[in-house]
C-alpha positions in Angstrom: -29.3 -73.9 -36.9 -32.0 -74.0 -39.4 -35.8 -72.8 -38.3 -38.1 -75.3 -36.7 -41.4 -76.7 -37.9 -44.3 -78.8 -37.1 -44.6 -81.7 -38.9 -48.9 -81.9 -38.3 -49.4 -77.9 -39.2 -46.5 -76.5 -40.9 -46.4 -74.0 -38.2 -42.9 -72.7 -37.2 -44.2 -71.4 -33.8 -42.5 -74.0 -31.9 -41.4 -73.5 -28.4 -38.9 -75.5 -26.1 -40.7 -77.0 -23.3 -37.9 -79.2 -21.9 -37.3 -77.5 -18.4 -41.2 -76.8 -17.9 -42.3 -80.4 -18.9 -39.5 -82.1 -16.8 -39.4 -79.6 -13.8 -36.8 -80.0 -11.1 -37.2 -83.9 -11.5 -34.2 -83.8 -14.2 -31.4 -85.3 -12.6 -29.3 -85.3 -15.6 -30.4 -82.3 -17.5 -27.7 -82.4 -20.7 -28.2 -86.2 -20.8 -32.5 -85.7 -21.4 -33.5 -84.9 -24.8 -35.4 -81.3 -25.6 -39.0 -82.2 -26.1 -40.6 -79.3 -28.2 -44.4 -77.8 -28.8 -46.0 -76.0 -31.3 -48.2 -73.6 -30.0 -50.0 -73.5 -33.0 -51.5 -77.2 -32.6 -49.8 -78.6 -29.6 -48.1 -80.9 -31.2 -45.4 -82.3 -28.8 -42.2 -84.3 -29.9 -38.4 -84.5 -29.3 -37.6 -84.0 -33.1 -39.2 -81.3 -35.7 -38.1 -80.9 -38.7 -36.1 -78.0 -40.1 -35.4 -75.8 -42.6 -32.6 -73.5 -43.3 -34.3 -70.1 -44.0 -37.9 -69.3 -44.1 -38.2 -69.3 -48.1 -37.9 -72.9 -47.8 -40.7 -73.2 -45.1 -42.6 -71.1 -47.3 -42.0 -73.6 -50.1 -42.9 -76.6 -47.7 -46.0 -75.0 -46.7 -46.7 -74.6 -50.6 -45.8 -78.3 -51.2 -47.8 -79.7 -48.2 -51.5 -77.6 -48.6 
């Protein structure tokens, strides 16, 4: 599992919200996608972007200023 990253700030601060944004109202919890934040910008999406160790964030950080 590679290391998460927002696609709007290049942060890698990313949390899982899942349980917290669907509450007790998930009736089939395995069948609901996660759904993800980062608490850098509060961007908020199923899917983020990875990469496999953090000398390649470092390089997509570089590539993306």
């Amino acid at each position: 599992m590679g290391i998460k990253f927002c696609p709007k700030c290049r942060s890698s601060e990313i949390e899982d919200i899942t349980e917290t944004a669907h509450g007790e109202l998930m009736f089939f919890p395995h069948a609901s996608p996660r759904l993800y934040k980062c608490t850098k910008c509060g961007f908020t999406n199923s899917i983020f972007p990875e990469v496999k160790n953090k000398k390649d964030l470092e390089k997509v950080k570089e590539e993306f200023k």
